[in-house]
C-alpha distance (Angstrom), angle and dihedral (degrees) to the residues before:
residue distance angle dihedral
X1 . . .
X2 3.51 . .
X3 4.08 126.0 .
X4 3.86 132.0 -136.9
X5 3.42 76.1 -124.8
X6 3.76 100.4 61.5
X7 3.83 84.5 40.5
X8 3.35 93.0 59.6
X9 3.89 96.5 42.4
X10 4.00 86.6 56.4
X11 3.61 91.4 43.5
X12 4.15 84.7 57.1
X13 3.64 91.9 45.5
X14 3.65 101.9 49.3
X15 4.16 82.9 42.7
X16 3.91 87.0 56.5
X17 3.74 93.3 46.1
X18 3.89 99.6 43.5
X19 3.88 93.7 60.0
X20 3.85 90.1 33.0
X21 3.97 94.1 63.6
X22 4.62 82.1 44.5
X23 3.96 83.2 59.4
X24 3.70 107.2 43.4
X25 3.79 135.7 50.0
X26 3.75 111.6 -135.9
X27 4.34 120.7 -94.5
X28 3.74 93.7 -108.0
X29 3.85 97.5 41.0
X30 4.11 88.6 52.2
X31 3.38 81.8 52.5
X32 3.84 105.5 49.0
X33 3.90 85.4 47.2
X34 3.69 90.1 57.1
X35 3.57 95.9 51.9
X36 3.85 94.6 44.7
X37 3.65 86.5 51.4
X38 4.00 99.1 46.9
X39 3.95 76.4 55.5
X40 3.64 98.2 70.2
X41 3.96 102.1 74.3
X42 3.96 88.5 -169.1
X43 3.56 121.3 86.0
X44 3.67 93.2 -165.4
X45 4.01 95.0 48.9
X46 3.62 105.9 111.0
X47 3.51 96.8 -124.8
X48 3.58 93.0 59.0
X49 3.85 89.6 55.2
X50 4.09 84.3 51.5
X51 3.52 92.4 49.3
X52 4.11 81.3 51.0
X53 3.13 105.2 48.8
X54 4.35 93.8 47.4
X55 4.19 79.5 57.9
X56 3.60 92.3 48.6
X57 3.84 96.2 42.4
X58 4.11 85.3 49.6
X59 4.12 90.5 50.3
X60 3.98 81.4 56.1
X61 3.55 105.5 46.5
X62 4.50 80.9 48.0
X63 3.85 86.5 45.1
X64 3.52 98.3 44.4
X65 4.34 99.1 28.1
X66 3.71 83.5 -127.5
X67 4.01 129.2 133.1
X68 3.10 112.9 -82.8
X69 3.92 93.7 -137.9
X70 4.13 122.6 41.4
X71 3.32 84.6 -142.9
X72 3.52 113.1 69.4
X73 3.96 103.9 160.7
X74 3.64 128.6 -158.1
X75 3.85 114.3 -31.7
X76 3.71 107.7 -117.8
X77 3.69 117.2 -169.2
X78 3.69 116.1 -165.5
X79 4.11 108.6 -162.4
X80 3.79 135.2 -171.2
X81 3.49 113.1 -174.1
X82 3.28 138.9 162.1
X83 4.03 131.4 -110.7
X84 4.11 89.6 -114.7
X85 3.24 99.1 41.5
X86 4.12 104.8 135.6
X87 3.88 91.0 -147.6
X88 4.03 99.2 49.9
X89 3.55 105.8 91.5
X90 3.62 85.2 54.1
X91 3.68 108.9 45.3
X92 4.00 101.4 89.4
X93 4.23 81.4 58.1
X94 3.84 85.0 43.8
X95 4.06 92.7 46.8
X96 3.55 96.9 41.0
X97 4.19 89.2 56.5
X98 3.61 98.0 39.9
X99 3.85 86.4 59.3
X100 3.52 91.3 41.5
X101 4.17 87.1 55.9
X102 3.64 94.6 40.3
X103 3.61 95.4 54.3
X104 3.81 87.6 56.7
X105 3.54 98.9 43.0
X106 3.72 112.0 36.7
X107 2.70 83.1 31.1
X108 4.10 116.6 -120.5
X109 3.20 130.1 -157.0
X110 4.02 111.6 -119.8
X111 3.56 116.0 -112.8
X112 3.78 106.5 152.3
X113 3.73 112.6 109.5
X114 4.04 115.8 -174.8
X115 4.23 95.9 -127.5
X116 3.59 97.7 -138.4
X117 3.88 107.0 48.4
X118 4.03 84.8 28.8
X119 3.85 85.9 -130.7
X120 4.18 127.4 156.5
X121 3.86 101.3 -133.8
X122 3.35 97.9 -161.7
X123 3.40 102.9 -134.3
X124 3.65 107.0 75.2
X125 3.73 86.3 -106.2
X126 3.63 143.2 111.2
X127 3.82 140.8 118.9
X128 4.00 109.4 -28.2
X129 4.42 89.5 -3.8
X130 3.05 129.4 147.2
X131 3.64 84.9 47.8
X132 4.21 113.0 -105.0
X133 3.81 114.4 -151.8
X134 3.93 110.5 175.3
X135 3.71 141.1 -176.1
X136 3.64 116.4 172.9
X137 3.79 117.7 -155.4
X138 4.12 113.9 -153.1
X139 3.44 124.8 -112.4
X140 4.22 93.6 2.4
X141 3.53 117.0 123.7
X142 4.44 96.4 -166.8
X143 3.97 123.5 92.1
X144 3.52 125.1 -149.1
X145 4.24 113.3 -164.6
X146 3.97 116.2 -175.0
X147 3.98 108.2 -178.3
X148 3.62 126.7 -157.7
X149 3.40 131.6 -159.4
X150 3.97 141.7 169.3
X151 3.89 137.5 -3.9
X152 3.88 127.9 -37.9
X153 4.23 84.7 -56.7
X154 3.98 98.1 74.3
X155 3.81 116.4 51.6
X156 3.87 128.8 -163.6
X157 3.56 105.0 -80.9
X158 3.86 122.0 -170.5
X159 4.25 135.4 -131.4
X160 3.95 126.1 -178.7
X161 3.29 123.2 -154.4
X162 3.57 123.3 -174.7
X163 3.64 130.8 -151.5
X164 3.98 122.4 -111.7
């Protein structure tokens, strides 16, 4: 039996997470960017002041705990979870609030627009947004939640959590 407590403790993590993968480019991608750079032998050539200017923009968004791209698209979540896990009749709610808090916090910018009164809510929410993808595995009781955010700069990153 799951608490409000519990609820709200995954509701915090997933809020945590959601504006964490907004702030930081992934390991290997920092890494493939450094190696493209170290590549380019002239400090003048323009992609070397590209490849600059990304590592700047990245010591910024650390500096300042700030996205590290203004545009931060529609938040996707992609979620495998399985059929007994204690949390899974509650993680739309969960979603839905943990976008709501990121928004706020990171903060976001807002790019959900209700479709019918063609209306920017604000909150990154609306009908069906953030973006739900399931697959439920029988008889599992673990969840695995990748979010995705933004243009080509933010790519899916992935958090377990594990029930207790």
């Amino acid at each position: 039996m799951m608490s409000q407590n519990d609820v709200s403790t995954l509701t915090e993590i997933m809020t945590h997470f959601t504006g964490y993968v907004g702030k930081r480019l992934p390991t290997d991608v920092i890494k493939k960017l450094e190696e493209l750079r170290s590549k380019e032998k002239d400090e003048l050539s323009l992609a070397r002041v590209v490849y600059d200017s990304m590592f700047e923009n990245q010591k910024q968004a650390d500096l300042l705990d700030r996205p590290c791209c203004q545009d931060t698209g529609v938040i996707q979540y992609f979620i495998t979870a399985g059929s007994a896990f204690p949390y899974l009749g509650e993680l739309e709610s969960i979603l839905q609030t943990a976008t709501e808090e990121t928004t706020k916090k990171a903060p976001l910018r807002h790019n959900a627009v209700e479709t019918f009164i063609e209306k920017n809510t604000g909150t990154n929410t609306e009908s069906r947004i953030p973006w739900l993808d399931w697959e439920i595995i029988p008889h599992d009781d673990s969840c695995t939640i990748e979010v995705y955010m933004g243009s080509s700069l933010v790519v899916v990153a992935e958090g377990m959590i594990m029930a207790y």
